[in-house]
C-alpha positions in Angstrom: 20.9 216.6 87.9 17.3 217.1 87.0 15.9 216.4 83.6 14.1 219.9 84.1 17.6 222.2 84.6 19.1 219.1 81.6 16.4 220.4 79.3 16.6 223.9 79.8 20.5 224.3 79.5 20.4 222.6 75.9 17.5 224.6 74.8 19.6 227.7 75.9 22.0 228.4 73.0 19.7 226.8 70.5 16.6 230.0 71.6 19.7 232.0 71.3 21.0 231.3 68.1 17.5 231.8 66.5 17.0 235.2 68.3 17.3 237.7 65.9 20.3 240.3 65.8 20.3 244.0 64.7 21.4 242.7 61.3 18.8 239.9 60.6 16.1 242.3 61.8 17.1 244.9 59.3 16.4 242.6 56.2 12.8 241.8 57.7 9.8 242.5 55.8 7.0 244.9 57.4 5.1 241.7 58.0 8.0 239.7 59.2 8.8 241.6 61.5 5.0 241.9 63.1 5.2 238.0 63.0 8.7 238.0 64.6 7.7 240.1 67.6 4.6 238.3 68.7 6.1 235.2 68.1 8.8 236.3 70.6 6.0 238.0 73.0 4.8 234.2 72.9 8.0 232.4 74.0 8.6 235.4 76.6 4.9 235.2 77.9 5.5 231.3 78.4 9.4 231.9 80.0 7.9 234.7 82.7 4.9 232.1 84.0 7.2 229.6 84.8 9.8 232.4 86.7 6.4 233.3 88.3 6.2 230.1 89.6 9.7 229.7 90.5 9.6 232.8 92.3 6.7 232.0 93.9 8.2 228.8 95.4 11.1 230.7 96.4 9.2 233.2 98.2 7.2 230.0 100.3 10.5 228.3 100.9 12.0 231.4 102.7 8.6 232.1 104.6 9.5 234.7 107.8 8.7 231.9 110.5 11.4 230.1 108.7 14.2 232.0 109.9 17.4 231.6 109.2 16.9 228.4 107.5 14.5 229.9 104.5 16.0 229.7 101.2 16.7 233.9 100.9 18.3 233.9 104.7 20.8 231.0 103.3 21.7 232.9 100.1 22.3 236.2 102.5 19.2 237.6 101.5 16.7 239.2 103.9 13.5 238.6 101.7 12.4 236.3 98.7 11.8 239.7 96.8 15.4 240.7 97.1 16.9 236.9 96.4 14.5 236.9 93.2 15.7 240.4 91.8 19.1 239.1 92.4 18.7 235.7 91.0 16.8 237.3 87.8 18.2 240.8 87.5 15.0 243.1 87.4 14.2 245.6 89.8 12.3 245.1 92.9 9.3 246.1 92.1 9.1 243.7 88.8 10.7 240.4 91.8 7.7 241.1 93.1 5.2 240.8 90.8 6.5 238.1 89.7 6.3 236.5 93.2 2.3 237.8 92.7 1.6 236.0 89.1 3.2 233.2 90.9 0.7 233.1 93.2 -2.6 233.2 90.7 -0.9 230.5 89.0 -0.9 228.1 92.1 -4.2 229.3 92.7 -5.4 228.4 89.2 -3.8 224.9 89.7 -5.7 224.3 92.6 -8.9 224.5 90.0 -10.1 221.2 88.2 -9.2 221.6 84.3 -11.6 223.2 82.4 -13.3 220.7 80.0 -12.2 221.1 76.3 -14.8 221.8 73.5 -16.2 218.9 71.4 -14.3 220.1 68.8 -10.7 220.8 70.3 -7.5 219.6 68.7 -4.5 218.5 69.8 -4.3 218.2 73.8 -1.5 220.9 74.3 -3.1 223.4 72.7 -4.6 225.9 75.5 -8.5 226.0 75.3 -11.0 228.4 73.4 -10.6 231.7 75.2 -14.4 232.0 77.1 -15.9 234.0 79.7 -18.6 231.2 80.4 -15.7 228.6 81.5 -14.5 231.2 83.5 -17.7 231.7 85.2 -18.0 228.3 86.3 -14.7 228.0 88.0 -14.8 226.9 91.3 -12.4 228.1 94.5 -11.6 231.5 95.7 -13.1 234.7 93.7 -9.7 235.2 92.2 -9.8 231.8 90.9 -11.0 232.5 87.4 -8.0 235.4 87.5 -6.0 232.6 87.9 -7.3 230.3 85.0 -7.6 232.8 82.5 -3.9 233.8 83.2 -2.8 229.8 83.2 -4.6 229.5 79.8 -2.8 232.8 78.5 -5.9 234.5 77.7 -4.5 237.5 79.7 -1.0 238.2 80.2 1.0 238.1 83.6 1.2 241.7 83.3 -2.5 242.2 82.8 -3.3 239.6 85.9 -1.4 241.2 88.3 -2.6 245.3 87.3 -6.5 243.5 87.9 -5.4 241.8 90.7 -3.5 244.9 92.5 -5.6 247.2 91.1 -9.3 245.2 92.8 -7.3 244.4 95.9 -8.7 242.2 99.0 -12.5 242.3 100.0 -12.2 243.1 103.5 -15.3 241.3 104.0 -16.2 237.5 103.4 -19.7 239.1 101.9 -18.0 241.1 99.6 -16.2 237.8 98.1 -18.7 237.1 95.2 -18.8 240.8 94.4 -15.4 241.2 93.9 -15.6 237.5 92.0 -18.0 239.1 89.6 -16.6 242.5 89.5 -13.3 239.8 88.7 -15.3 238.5 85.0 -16.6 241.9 84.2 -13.2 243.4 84.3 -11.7 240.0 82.3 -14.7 240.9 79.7 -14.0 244.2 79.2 -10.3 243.5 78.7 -10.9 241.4 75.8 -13.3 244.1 74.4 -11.1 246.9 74.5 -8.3 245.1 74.0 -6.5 246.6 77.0 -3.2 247.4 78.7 -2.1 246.5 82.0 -2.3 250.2 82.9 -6.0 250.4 81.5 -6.8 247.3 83.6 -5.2 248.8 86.9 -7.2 252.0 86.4 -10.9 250.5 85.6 -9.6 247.9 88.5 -9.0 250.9 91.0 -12.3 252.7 90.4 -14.4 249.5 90.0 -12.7 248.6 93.8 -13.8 252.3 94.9 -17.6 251.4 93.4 -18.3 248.0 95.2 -17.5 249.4 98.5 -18.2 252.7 98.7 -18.0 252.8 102.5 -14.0 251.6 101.8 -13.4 253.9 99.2 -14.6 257.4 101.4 -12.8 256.0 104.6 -9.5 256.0 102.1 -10.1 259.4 100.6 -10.7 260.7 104.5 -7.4 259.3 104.4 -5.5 260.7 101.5 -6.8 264.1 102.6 -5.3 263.3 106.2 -1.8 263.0 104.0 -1.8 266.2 102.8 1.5 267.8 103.5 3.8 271.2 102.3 7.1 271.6 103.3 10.0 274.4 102.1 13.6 273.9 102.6 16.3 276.6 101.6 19.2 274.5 99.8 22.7 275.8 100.1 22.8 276.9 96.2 20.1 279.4 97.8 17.5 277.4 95.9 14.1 277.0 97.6 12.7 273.4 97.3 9.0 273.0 98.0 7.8 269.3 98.7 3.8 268.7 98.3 1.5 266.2 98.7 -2.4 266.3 98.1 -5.4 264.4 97.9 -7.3 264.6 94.2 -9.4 267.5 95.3 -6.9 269.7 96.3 -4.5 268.7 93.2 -7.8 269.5 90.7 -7.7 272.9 92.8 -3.7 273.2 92.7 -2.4 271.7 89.5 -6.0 272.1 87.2 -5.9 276.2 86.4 -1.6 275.8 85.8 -2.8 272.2 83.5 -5.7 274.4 81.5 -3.6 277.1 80.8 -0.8 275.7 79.4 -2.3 272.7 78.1 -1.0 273.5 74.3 3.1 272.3 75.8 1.2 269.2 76.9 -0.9 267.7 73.9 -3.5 269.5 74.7 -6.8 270.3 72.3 -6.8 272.7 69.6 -8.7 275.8 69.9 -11.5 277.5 67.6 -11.6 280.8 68.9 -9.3 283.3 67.8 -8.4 284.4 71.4 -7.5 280.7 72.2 -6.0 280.2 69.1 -3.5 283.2 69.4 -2.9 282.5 73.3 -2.1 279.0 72.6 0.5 280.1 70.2 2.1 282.1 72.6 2.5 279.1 74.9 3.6 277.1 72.1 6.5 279.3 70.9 7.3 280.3 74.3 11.2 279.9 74.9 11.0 278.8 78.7 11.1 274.8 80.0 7.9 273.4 80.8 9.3 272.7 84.1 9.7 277.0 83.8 6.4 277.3 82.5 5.4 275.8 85.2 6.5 277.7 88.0 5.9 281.1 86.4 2.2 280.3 85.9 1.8 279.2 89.6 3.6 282.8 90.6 1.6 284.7 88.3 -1.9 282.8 89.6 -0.8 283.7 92.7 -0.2 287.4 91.9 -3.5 287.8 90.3 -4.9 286.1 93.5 -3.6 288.6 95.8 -4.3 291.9 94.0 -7.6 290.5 93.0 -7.2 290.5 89.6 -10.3 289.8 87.6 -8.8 290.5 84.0 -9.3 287.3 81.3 -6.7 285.5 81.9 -8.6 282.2 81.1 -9.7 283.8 77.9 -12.5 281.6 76.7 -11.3 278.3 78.7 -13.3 277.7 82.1 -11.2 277.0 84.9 -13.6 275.0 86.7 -12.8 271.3 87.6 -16.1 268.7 86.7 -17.3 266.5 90.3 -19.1 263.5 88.8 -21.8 262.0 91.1 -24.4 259.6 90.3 -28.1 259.8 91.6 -27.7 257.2 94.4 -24.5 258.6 95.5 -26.1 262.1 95.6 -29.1 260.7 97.5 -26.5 258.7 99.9 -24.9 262.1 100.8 -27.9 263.7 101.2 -28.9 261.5 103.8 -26.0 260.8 105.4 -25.9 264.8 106.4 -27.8 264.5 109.6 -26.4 260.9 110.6 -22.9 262.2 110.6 -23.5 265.0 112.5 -25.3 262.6 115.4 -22.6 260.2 114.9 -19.8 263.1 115.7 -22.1 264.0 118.7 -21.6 260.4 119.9 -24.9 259.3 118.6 -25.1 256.3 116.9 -28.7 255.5 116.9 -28.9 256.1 113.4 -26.0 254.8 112.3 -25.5 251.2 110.5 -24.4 248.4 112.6 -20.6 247.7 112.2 -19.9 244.5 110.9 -16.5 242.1 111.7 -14.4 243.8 108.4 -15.8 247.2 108.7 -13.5 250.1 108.2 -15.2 251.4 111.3 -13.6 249.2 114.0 -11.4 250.7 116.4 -8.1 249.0 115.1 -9.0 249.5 111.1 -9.1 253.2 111.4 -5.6 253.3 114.0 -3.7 251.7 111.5 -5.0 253.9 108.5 -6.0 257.2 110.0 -4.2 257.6 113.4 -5.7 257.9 117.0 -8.2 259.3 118.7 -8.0 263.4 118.4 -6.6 263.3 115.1 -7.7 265.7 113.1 -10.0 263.9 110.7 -13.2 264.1 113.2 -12.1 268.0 112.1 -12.4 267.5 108.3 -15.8 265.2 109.3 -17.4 267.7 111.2 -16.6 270.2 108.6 -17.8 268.1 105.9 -20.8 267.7 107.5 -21.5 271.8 108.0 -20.4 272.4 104.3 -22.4 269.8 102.9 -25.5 271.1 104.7 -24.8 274.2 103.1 -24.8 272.3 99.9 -27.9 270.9 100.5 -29.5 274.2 100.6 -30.2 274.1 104.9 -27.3 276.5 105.8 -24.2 278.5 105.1 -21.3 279.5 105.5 -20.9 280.3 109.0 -23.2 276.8 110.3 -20.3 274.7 107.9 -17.5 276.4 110.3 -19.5 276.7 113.4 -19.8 272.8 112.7 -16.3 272.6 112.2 -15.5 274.2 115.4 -17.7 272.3 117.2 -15.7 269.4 116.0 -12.6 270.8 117.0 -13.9 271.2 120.9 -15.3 267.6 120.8 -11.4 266.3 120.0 -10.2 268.3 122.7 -12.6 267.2 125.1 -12.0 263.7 123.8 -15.8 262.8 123.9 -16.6 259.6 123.8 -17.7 258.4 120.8 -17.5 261.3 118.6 -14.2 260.3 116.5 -13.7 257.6 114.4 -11.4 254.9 116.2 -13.2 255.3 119.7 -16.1 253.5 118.8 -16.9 250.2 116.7 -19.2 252.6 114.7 -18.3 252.5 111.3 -20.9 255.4 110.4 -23.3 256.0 107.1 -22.6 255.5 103.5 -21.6 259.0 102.8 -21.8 257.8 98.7 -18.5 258.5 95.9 -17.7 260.8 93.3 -15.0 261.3 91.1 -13.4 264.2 90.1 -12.7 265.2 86.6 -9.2 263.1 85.5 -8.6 261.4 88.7 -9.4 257.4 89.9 -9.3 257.4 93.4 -13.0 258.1 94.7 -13.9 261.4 97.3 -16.6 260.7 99.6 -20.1 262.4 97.9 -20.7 264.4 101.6 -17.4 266.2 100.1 -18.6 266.3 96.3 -21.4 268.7 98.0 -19.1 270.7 99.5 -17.3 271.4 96.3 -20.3 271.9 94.4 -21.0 274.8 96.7 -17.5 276.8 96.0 -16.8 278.1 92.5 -14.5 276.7 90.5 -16.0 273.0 90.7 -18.8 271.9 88.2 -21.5 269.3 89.7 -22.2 266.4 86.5 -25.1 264.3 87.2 -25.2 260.9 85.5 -28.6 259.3 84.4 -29.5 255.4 85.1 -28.4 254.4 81.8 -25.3 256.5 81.9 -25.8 259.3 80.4 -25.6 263.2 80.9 -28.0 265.5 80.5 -28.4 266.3 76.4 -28.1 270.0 75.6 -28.0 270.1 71.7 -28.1 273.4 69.9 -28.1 274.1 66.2 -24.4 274.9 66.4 -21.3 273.0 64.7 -19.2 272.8 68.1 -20.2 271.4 71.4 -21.2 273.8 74.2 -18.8 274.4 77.2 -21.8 272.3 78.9 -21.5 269.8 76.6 -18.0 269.2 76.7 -18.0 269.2 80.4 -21.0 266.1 80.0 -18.9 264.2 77.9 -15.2 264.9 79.5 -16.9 263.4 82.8 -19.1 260.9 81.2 -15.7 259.3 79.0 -13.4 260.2 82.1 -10.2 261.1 79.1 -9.1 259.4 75.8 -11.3 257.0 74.6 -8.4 255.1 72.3 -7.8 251.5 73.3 -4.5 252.0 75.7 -4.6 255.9 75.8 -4.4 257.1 79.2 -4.7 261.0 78.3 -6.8 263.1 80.8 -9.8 264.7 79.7 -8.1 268.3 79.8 -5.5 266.7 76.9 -8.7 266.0 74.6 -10.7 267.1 71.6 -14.2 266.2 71.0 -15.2 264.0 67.8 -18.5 264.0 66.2 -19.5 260.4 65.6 -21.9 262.1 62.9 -19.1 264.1 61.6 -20.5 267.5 60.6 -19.5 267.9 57.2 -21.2 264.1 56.1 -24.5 265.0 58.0 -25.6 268.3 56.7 -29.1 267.3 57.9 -28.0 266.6 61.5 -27.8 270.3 62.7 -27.6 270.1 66.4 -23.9 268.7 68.4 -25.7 266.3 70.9 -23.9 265.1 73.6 -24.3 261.4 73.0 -22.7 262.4 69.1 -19.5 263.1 70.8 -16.8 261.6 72.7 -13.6 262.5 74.1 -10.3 261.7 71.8 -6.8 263.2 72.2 -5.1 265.2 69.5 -3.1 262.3 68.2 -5.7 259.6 68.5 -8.0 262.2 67.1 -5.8 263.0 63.9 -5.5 259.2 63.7 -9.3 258.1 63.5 -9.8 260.6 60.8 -6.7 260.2 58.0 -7.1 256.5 58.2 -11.1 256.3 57.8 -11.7 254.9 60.9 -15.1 254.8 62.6 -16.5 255.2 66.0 -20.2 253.8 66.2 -23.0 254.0 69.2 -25.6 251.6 70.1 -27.2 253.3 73.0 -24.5 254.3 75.4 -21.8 251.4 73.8 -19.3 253.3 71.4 -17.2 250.8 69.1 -14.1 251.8 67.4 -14.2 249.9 63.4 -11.1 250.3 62.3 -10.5 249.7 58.2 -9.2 246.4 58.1 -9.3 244.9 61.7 -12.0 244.1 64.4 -14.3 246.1 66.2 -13.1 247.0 69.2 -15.4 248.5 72.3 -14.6 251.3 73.7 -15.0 252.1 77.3 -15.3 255.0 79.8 -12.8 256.1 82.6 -15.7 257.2 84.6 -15.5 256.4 87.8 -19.4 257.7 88.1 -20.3 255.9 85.2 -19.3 252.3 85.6 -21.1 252.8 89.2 -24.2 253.1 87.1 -23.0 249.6 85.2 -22.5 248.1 88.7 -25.9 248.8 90.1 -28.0 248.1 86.4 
């Protein structure tokens, strides 16, 4: 028997023993029991890396060209995922990222050891947390994921949300970007002092901001999925199934969000319309879930007998479109080369390279065949964002749809994505208000030019256009700039959207008679509880340019950081 399995089945009941029960806990002090739980987070961080590693050995030694000899197929197991689950008794999902922080580790042992400060102690001790070691790590661009994970100075959880959330480079170029885009991420982290679900998010939009090109070929995609179905159940129920893209769900689900946002968390009101309407939806006896579908019928009502009354009261039901300057000019541009490229001229187009999205089989696996109908939403996009730039209307944005149509049907040569290696122009990104996955910018024009969407212009530095008046509360255009610019809560960990938020003066009002504008870079977005929170314990939130810092009474600084998909293409690109 090895000395390893020896070991760990004496150490068993002896962890056990000193685990504490419902009882011991109950006599623990405040403090003890702080001290208890991250000493336990400790031995638990420490037990998952090495069933990481296990798991990650079981996954190699049942490898699919293994066959029926691999270590799942002789337990009766079709996959290392399953076999793991089993063995371990978590669900799928968590077998496999376990099998994933299994797989940094390795990577990370691959690295040569990092070299320990002139000043270290005692050899077991892991090294002084640093972003400077990690930069000189050598090996894959996920290496220094790897290292920092090995060294604990992320946790397994946080590893594999950066990891998933970034994703593969499809390109051996793109390596070093997504390396650095790796230590930024890794920087921030320790900053903010971030979740595994904040790290998966600013991973996601980060991903969408290095390769833009990526990012608008999967949102042509996500619009491609868009489905609604109805099926009549035998209780004489109706049961509706939807699935949309993050423009039509700002369009869908943003009025029914707005107007009952008080049964969600939403902000408080200062208008004594709002106020009183927002009580209504408070007291109201009905489900949310009931809420819910009565708001939808009666938006739908109002819709078909054209009802223009206020039933928005003061709040806008407009959904924000954040777009920087380059992505706006990208767009612009890319107007006339997508409609040669539909036309099956690629003269202007960029050459396609060996991993571009472009290639024949890249957009067959992802967006279906020739004929489908994305060269539709294309041509489309194309007419309605010439319209947006001010060159057409209406009718040229659906007489260029049409002419789309008729080029499927002919099945032109070159005129759809998938027939050609053409991967066409950077059409640019924008975000919309609340959401993480990108839309292409040719489509942010579009939007722009329909009513109910907002267009929010970042500057270079990052910020929105300043509109202070000698008022106490922010104007709807202010609060707009900042619910884009901060992209929702701004709380370490807080993953509220931007329509569940309030807006907190930095320079609160009442200290600062003196300062009698509300200025845009004064504010940023917190939700009602964080909100409540930063003001009965004293906290403070301080800028220094565009960097806001939480100070907390008591405990360190902590940097705050925006959901902005928009904005951290500006920090990308300084």
């Amino acid at each position: 028997m090895s000395s390893v399995i020896d070991a760990l089945r004496s150490l068993a009941p002896v962890v056990a023993g000193a685990l504490p029960c419902a009882e011991t806990v109950g006599v623990l002090s405040p403090t003890e029991e702080v001290e208890a739980a991250r000493l336990l987070g400790s031995i638990q961080s420490k037990v998952a890396e090495s069933l990481a590693l296990l798991a990650a050995d079981i996954e190699r030694r049942s490898a699919r060209e293994l066959g029926t000899s691999g270590l799942a197929a002789k337990n009766g197991f079709k996959d290392a995922t399953g076999f793991v689950q089993d063995l371990v008794g978590v669900r799928r999902d968590e077998a496999a990222r376990l099998i994933r922080v299994g797989g940094l580790l390795e990577t990370a042992e691959a690295v040569p050891p990092l070299a320990p400060p002139a000043d270290a102690g005692r050899g077991d001790e892991p090294p002084v947390r640093s972003l400077g070691a990690l930069r000189g790590v050598a090996g894959s661009w996920d290496a220094p994921l790897g290292v920092a994970l090995k060294h604990r100075w992320l946790t397994a959880a946080q590893s594999d949300a950066l990891r998933t959330g970034l994703g593969n480079p499809r390109a051996l170029e793109l390596h070093d970007a997504w390396r650095a885009a790796v230590l930024e991420l890794i920087d921030d982290c320790w900053a903010g002092h971030w979740s595994p679900e904040d790290l998966a998010r600013a991973a996601k939009r980060m991903r969408a901001s290095l390769d833009s090109a990526q990012a608008a070929a999967e949102a042509r995609r996500r619009y491609e999925l868009r489905s609604f179905t109805r099926t009549v159940r035998s209780s004489g129920m109706a049961h509706y199934d939807i699935d949309l893209d993050p423009e039509s769900d700002a369009r869908f689900y943003g009025p029914i969000r707005r107007l009952l946002s008080p049964r969600f968390g939403g902000p408080r009101f200062t208008s004594e319309a709002d106020k009183a309407a927002a009580e209504q939806v408070e007291s109201d006896p009905r489900s949310n879930a009931q809420l819910q579908v009565d708001t939808l019928l009666d938006l739908i009502d109002r819709a078909v007998s054209n009802d223009s009354g206020q039933l928005f009261k003061t709040r806008e039901p407009q959904v924000t479109v954040a777009v920087t300057a380059d992505d706006l000019r990208k767009a612009r541009g890319a107007e006339d080369v997508l409609r040669r490229h539909h036309a099956g001229d690629h003269t202007a187009c960029p050459a396609a390279g060996p991993g571009d999205l472009g290639s024949a089989k890249a957009v067959a696996d992802g967006a279906g065949t020739a004929g489908s109908n994305e060269n539709v939403g294309d041509a489309e996009m194309a007419g309605s964002a010439d319209n947006a730039g001010g060159t057409g209307n209406a009718a040229d944005a659906r007489s260029a749809g049409s002419a789309g149509r008729a080029r499927n049907s002919q099945g032109a040569a070159g005129a759809v994505f998938g027939t050609t290696a053409c991967p066409g122009p950077d059409t640019g990104v924008a975000f919309v208000e609340g959401r993480d996955e990108p839309i292409a910018a040719t489509d942010a024009l579009r939007m722009i030019c329909t009513t109910g969407f907002t267009p929010l212009l970042f500057d270079p530095s990052g910020q929105t256009i300043d509109l202070g008046k000698d008022q106490r509360f922010f104007t709807a255009r202010q609060r707009r700039a900042i619910s884009v610019r901060d992209g929702g809560c701004m709380y370490p960990g807080c993953d509220r959207p931007p329509g569940d938020c309030e807006y907190h003066h930095i320079n609160p009002w009442a200290q600062h008679p003196s300062h009698r504008t509300s200025e845009v870079r004064d504010g940023i977005l917190l939700c009602r509880r964080h909100h409540k929170m930063v003001h009965d314990h004293g906290a403070k939130i301080a800028r220094s340019e565009g960097t806001y810092t939480l100070i907390w009474p008591g405990k360190e600084a902590v940097v705050l950081h925006s959901k902005s998909g928009a904005r951290l293409q500006l920090r990308l690109r300084a």
